[in-house]
Phi, psi and omega in degrees: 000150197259138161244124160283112189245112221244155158262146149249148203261123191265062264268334166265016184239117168301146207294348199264349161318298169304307193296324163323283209328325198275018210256305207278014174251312233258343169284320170287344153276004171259344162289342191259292201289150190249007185276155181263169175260133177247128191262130203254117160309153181201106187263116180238177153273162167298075146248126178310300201285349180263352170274324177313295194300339137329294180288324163306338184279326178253013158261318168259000159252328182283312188091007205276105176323300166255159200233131154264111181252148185219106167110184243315107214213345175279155272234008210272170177280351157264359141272124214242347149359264173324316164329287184300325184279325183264349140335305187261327166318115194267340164206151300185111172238064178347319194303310208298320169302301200299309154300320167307296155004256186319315179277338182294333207293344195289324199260346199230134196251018208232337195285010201278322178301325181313130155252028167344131162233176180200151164145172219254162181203134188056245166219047190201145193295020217293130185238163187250122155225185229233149196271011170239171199284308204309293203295299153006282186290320190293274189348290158312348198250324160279347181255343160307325150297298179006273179318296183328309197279331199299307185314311193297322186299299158318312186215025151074022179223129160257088180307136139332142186239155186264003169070023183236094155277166134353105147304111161297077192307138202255315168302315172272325193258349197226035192299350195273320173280359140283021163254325175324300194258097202267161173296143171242158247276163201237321185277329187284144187336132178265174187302148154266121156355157162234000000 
């Protein structure tokens, strides 16, 4: 599977910085998915037009099912990621921004500033992730069955998953179903008989 990995270029991050990170996503996606991968690199500037033409490039001449951008996805005024992705997207997959949010806020207190967005253009996937390795690998690791289905559906291919996801304990990230399902009154009517 071709994966398209977009960098953004950080004019205060020495290039070996960059060049980590994305060496430490193309190791985390060979942890997740057990199929092997060819991964196409993308070194961009903070530019609308050179990030649009980059997500255009590896979805419709590179063919890459999935597209990965890594970082400016925060509320700054260069960051323009999210922007650009739903510019080029023919249609919009909220879940996927939405569960990183959410599940990231406990461990990472910053993910609350993300505006990730995902979703497909053609036949192939994109997703925006945060620009360090830990929240990266949490995020992929939460988005993997996701990514999977997303895929088989989009462009007919189902990568295998190596099966060690992320537990959600439901009771600490979900306090709302127990209001759904309230306990019930010990004092309160009982069933009639039959």
């Amino acid at each position: 599977m071709k994966i398209g990995c977009i960098t953004l270029i950080d004019p205060a991050a020495p290039g070996a910085r960059q060049d980590k990170l994305r060496a430490d996503v193309e190791r985390i996606i060979a942890s997740i998915f057990s199929e092997p991968s060819q991964f196409v690199p993308a070194l961009v500037s903070n530019d609308r037009k050179q990030l649009r033409a980059a997500l255009v490039r590896l979805c419709d001449d590179e063919k890459c099912p999935l597209v990965l951008t890594l970082g400016g996805t925060g509320p700054g005024p260069n960051d323009i990621v999210p922007d650009v992705t739903t510019e080029v997207v023919d249609r919009k997959l909220p879940g996927f921004g939405e569960i990183m949010r959410y599940y990231s806020y406990e461990r990472f207190k910053v993910s609350v500033l993300s505006r990730a967005e995902a979703g497909v253009r053609g036949r192939s996937l994109i997703i925006n992730l945060p620009s360090r390795p830990k929240p990266v690998k949490f995020c992929l690791r939460l988005l993997q069955e996701g990514i999977a289905e997303a895929l088989e559906q989009i462009a007919g291919i189902k990568p295998g998953l190596r099966g060690d996801e992320i537990e959600v304990p439901l009771d600490k990230y979900l306090p709302f179903l127990k209001r759904l399902r309230p306990k019930p009154d010990p004092a309160g009517e009982k069933h009639p008989s039959l």
